[in-house]
Each structure stands twice: as structure tokens, then as C-alpha cells.
N, C-alpha and C positions, 0 to 999 in steps of 0.2 A: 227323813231317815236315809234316801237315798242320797239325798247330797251330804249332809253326813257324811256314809259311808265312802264317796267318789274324794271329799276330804280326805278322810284315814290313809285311803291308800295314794294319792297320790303323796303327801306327807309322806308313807312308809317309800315311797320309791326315790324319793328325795333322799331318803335319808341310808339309804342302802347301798346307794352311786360309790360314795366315799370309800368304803370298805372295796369295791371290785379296782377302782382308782389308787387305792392303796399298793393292793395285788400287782395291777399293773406296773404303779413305777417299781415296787420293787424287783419282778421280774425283768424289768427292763434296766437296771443296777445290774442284776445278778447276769445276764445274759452278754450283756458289752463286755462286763469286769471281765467273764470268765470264760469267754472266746479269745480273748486278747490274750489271756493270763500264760498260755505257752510262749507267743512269743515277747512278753514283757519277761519272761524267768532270761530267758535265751538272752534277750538282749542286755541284759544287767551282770552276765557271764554266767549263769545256771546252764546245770548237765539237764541229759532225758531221764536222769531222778529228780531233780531239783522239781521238774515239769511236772510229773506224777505227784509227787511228794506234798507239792502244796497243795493241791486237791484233796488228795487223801485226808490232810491234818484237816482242812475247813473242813471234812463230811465226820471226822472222826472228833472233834469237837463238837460239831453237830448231835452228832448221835450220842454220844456221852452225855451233856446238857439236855438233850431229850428224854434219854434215861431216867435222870432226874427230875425234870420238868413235871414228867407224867405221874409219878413218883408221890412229891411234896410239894409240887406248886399247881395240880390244877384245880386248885379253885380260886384263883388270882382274876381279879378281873380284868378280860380281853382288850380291853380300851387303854390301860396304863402295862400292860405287862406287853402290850408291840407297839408302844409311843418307846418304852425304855430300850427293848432288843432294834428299835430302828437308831435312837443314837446312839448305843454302843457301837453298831455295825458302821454308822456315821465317824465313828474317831477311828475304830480300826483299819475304815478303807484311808482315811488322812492316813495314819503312816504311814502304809503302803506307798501315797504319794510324794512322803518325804524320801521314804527308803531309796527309791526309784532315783526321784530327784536328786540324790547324794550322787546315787551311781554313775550316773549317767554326764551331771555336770561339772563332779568332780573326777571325772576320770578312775572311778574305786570297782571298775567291771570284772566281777568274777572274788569281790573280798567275801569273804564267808560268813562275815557277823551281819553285813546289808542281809545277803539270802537268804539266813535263817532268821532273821527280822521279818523278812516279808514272809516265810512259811509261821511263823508265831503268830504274825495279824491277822490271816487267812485265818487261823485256826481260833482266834478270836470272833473274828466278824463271823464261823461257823457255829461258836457258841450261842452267840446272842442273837444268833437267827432260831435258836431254838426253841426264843421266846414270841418267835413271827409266826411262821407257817399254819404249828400246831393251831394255836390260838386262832390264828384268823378263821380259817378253815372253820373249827368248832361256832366261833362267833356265825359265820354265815348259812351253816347247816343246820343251827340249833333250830327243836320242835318241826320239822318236818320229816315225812317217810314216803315210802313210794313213788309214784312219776311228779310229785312236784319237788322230793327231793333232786332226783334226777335233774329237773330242769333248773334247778339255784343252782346244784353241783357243775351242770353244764356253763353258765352262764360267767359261774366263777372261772372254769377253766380256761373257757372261749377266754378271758381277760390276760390274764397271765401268761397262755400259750400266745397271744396276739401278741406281746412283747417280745416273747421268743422268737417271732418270724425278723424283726425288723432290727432289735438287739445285736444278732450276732452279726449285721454286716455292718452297723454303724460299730461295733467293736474292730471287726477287720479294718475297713477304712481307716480308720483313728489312726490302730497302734501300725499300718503300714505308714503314717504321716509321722507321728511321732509317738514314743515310749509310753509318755505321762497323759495324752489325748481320754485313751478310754476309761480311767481312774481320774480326771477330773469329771467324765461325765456320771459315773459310776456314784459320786461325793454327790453330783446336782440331782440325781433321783431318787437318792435318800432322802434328802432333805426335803422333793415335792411329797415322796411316803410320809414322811413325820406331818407336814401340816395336813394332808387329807385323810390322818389316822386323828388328830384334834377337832375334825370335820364332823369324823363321826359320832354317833350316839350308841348307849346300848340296846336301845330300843327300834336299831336297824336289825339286831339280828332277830327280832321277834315278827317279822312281818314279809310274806314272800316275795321277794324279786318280781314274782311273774304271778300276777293274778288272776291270770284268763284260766281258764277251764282247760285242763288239758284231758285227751281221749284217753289215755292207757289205765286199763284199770288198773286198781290195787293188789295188792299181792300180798296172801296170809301165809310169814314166812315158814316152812317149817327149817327147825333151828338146824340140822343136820347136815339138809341141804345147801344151807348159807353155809355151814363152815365148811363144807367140801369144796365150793365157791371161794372162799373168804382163802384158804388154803392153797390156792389154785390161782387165784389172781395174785396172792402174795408172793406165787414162785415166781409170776412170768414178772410182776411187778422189780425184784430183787435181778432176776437174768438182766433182763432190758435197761438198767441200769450200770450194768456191768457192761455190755455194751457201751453204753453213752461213757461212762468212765473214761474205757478206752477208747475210743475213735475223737474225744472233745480235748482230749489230752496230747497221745501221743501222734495217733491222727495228724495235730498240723504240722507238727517236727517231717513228720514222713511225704504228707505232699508240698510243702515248702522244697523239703530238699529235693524233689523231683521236676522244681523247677517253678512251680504256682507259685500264685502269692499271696499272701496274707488275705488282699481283696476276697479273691478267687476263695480261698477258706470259707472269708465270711459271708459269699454269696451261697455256700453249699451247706452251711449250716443255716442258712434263713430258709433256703428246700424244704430243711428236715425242718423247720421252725413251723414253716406254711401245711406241711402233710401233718404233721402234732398237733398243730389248729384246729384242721377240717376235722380230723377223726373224732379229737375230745369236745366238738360242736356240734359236731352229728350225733355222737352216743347220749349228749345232753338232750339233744332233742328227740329223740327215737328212744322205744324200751324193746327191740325186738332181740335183740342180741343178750338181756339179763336170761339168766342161767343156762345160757348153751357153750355145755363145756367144751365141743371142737375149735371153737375160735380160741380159746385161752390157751388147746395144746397148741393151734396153729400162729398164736403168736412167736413160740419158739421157734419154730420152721422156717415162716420167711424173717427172724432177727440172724438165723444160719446163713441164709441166703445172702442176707445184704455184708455181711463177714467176709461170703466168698467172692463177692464182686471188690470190694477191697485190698482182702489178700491177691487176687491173682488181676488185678487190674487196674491201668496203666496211664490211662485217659483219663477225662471229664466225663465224657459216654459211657465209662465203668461207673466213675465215683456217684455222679450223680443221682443212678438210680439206686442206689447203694442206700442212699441216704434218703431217699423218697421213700422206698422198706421202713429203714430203721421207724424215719418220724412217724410210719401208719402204724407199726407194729407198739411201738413208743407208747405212745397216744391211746392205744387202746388197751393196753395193758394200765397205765394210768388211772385213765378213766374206769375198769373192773373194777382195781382195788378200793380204789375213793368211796365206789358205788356199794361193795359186797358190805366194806368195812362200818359204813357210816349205815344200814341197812338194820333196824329194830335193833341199835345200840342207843342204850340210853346214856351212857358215856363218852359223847363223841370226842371230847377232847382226846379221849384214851386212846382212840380207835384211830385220832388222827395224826399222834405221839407215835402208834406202831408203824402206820403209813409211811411217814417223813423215816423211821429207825431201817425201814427196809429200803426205802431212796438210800441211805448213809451209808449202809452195808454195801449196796451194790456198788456205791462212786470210788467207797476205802479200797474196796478188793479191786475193781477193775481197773483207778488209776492207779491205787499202790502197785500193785503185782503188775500193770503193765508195764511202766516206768522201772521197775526193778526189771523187768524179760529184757527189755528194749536196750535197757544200757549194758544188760552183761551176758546175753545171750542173741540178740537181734533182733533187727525193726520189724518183723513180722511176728513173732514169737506173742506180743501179747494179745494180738488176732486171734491166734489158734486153740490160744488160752481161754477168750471168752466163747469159743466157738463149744470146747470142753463144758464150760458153765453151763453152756445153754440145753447141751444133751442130754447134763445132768439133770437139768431142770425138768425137763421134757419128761421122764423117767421119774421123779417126786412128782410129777403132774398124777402121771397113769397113777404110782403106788397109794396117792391124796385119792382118787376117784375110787379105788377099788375098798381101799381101807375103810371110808369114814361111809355109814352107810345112813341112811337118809332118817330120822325121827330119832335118831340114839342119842343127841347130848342134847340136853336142855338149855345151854345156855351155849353159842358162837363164843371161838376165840380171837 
């Protein structure tokens, strides 16, 4: 029986690799493409709308297709419904590397049908990511609760956020060498996602990642108090993205022109890559932090902070720690929502369709509206903008704590 059982699961750990593998290349696609992605706009002859703009359209496709995903398609099965959103996302970064390629070798910098091509594809390949995230997500949290959810959830993050450290300077590097560098690499880790999503089975999401006995006990939720939770990590989740919006966007336009470079960029988003790692690998492994709501208002406080070392600062010794903030504050706001939302939901796919709608929300607002402050009112203006977001947030924190009082709804939203 016992070997048996040491069979099951080493089979179940075999077969769960695949899906975190999956995770990984496509974060690590999404991280190159979209560190580069300012100065591939810039160099193709795009404005500081052009910049915003195509972020905005891939999160606002995104969210739109999410919409509907959650809608009429969740009950498609996980296994063929992110084989299809990995090769549509597969042809729509190719155009992007023709568009590019037009530009660049024919001398067409700054024609407007190339630019709004490449904001069309973005907003494609943000479509049919709509049919990734959710899905994966749900495929690897299904049938668990409490700290061994926590620990698949963590396990999964630790994967994706590890491509995030190492992504965004291999994106810097590239497109400081050439235009077309991080959108070929972008094409080659879709394609390692697509075969290690063929890799998997369905019956990886039924068996836990982590077998071992972990210490934290169980927790009998009352519903109340998860949605004041669930409420709460959804603002700071929403603010914190509006952040990233702005600083991933307009961000390198502003310390490029002060003189850095491209490198220098991508070495300060692999900071914030590396601090988004540790925090969403730590909260995976630790449960001392679920339901204590001072942390969730104090992620708004220090995303303020790392704002103001940006706006009024000048250096590497500003920016740096700037971004070290963001990724911790990031990372833990992240890791809340994933944690509240997926938490005695017997729908996770729903819950992980609202997750990815409030990531969308935050990238539309903070790149759109920053890129629209930036070009026609100044390179600081969309700073001070999220700075606004964040207070507001801070404020829907307190009104969510006082308002929703603990055993009154029966059912989390």
C-alpha cells in the first residue's frame, strides 16, 4: 500500500511540473515582450501615447475576453482552451515581428497603419491570453483550501514571478542591441509554453504539488469576513497595478531621457522582479499574514512611497529603492487577492476570471491615463495621478473594513 501510494504521488508530481513550466515560459514571453515594448513603440516612430496606448489595448482586450470567458466559456476544458490562447498569442506576437520588421528595414518610422498594427496585435495577443491565466490558475488550484492551498498557490507564483526577475533584463539587453531581439525571444517561449501545455494532463490538477504535511492549521471561514478580505485585497490588488501600469510604461521614456539606458531599465525592473519573488514565496510558504487587515492598508502607504522617490528623484540611489517598494508591495498585494479570492470558492475559475479583470483594470487606467497626462500635460503628471489612485484606494480600504461587518453575507463576492 505504501509503495503504492509513494507511486501516486511521485506520478502526481511528475505530472504537475508541466503546468508550473507552462507558467513560467509564458511569464517569461510576457516579461521580455513587455519591458521592451516602450522602447520598440519609440523606435518604430511612436509618441508617449503610442507607449501607453498599446498596453492599455492588450489589458483591455484582455479584460473584455475575460468578461466573457467567465461568462460562457468556463467550462471548456483547461488543457485545450490554453494549447489555443498559447497559439493565437503565438501568430499575434509574429506580427508584431513583421510590423517591426517593415519598420525598421524599410525605413517606414513613424507610418501610422505599421503602429496601429502593432497596438491591434497587443490587443489580440491580450485577448487570447484570456483564455491562459484564468484557466491555468483554476486547473492548478482546483479541490484544495487552506494552507495547502496556499502552498500550490505559492509554488505557482514562486514560477511566474521567477521569470519576472530574469525577463525584464534579458528584454533590456535585446531591444538595447536591436528592435526585433526581444519579440523573437518572446515567439521562442510561446512555443516552449505550447509543448509543455501538450505535456500536461488533466489529472495534474487533481493531486497536490506539495505533499508533505504542512503546520498551519485550517481555517473555518466565516463568509463575511473573507469578503471584507476579498474586498480589500481587490483594492490594493487594482491600486498596485495602476502603479505597474505606470512606472513599466511611461517609466522607461523618463529615465532613458535622463540619460540611462535601456540595460539600466532592465536591470531595475529585474529589482522589482527579484522583491515580487521573495514576497509571493514567502506568503506561499507562511500563513501568518491571512486576515490581518493593517498590512493590506499598508500596502497602499509604501506603493505612495516608492511614487515619491520617483517623482522627486534623480539617481539610481532614488530609483532603485523605488522599485524594491513597488515589487514588495506588488507581491503582496498579489499574493492577498489570489489567496482571499480562491479561499471556500467552489468556482475558482470565476474567482480567477475577477483576479486577472482587476490586473486589466488597473494596466487600462494606469497606462492609458498615464500616456494620455505624459504627452499632453507632463512627464510627471502620471506619477501624481497614481499617487491620487492610491489614496483613493486607501479610503475604499477603511469604507470596505467599517461597512461589511463579519457573519452578514452568506455567500463572498
Amino acid at each position: 500500500m505504501k509503495k503504492a501510494f509513494s507511486k501516486c504521488v511521485h506520478k502526481a508530481l511528475v505530472n504537475v511540473w508541466p503546468l508550473y513550466g507552462a507558467a513560467f515560459a509564458m511569464a517569461t514571453s510576457l516579461s521580455v515582450l513587455w519591458t521592451a515594448m516602450p522602447f520598440v513603440m519609440r523606435n518604430i516612430g511612436g509618441t508617449e501615447e503610442h507607449v501607453g496606448y498599446i498596453w492599455a489595448a492588450n489589458m483591455l482586450g484582455y479584460m473584455l475576453c475575460l468578461l466573457f470567458a467567465a461568462v460562457m466559456l468556463g467550462h471548456l476544458n483547461p488543457r485545450h482552451t490554453t494549447r489555443t490562447a498559447v497559439a493565437a498569442m503565438f501568430l499575434a506576437t509574429l506580427v508584431m515581428f513583421v510590423v517591426v520588421y517593415q519598420a525598421t528595414a524599410h525605413n517606414q518610422l513613424g507610418r501610422p497603419a505599421l503602429i496601429w498594427t502593432m497596438i491591434a496585435a497587443g490587443t489580440l495577443a491580450g485577448a487570447a491570453m484570456s483564455l491562459f491565466w484564468p484557466f491555468l490558475m483554476s486547473w492548478v488550484s482546483a479541490d484544495y483550501e487552506g494552507a495547502i492551498l496556499n502552498r500550490r498557490l505559492g509554488t505557482y507564483n514562486g514560477m511566474w514571478s521567477a521569470a519576472a526577475i530574469m525577463g525584464p533584463l534579458i528584454g533590456g539587453v535585446l531591444v538595447d542591441m536591436s528592435t526585433l531581439g526581444p519579440i523573437v525571444v518572446g515567439v521562442a517561449c510561446l512555443a516552449i509554453c505550447f509543448v509543455l501545455l501538450c505535456l500536461a494532463h488533466d489529472g495534474s490538477a487533481g493531486t497536490a504539488a506539495s505533499v508533505k504535511p504542512v503546520d498551519a492549521p485550517e481555517f473555518c471561514f466565516d463568509r463575511g469576513l473573507l469578503l471584507r478580505f476579498r474586498w480589500m485585497a481587490r483594492i490594493a490588488l487594482f491600486c498596485s497595478w495602476v502603479c505597474l501600469g505606470v512606472s513599466r510604461s511611461q517609466f522607461a521614456l523618463l529615465f532613458t531621457g535622463m540619460g540611462f539606458s535601456e540595460t539600466q531599465f532592465g536591470i531595475i525592473i529585474t529589482i522589482f522582479g527579484i522583491c515580487n519573488f521573495l514576497v509571493l514565496t514567502s506568503a506561499g510558504r507562511l500563513s501568518f499574514w491571512h486576515f490581518k487587515p493593517v498590512l493590506l492598508l499598508g500596502v497602499q502607504m509604501v506603493l505612495v512611497l516608492s511614487l515619491f522617490l520617483i517623482i522627486f528623484g534623480r539617481t539610481l540611489w532614488a530609483f532603485v529603492p523605488a522599485f524594491v517598494i513597488m515589487g514588495s508591495g506588488f507581491g503582496f498585494a498579489y499574493s492577498s487577492h489570489l489567496y482571499y479570492g480562491a479561499c471556500g470558492s467552489k468556482k475558482r475559475s470565476t474567482q480567477m476570471s475577477i483576479h486577472e479583470v482587476t490586473i486589466s483594470l488597473g494596466v487600462i487606467v494606469g497606462a492609458g491615463a498615464g500616456g494620455y497626462l505624459s504627452g499632453n500635460f507632463g512627464i510627471y503628471w502620471p506619477y501624481w495621478f497614481a499617487v491620487i489612485v492610491l489614496a483613493l484606494g486607501l479610503m475604499a480600504q477603511v469604507v470596505v473594513w467599517v461597512v461589511i461587518k463579519p457573519g452578514q453575507h452568506s455567500q463572498p463576492a
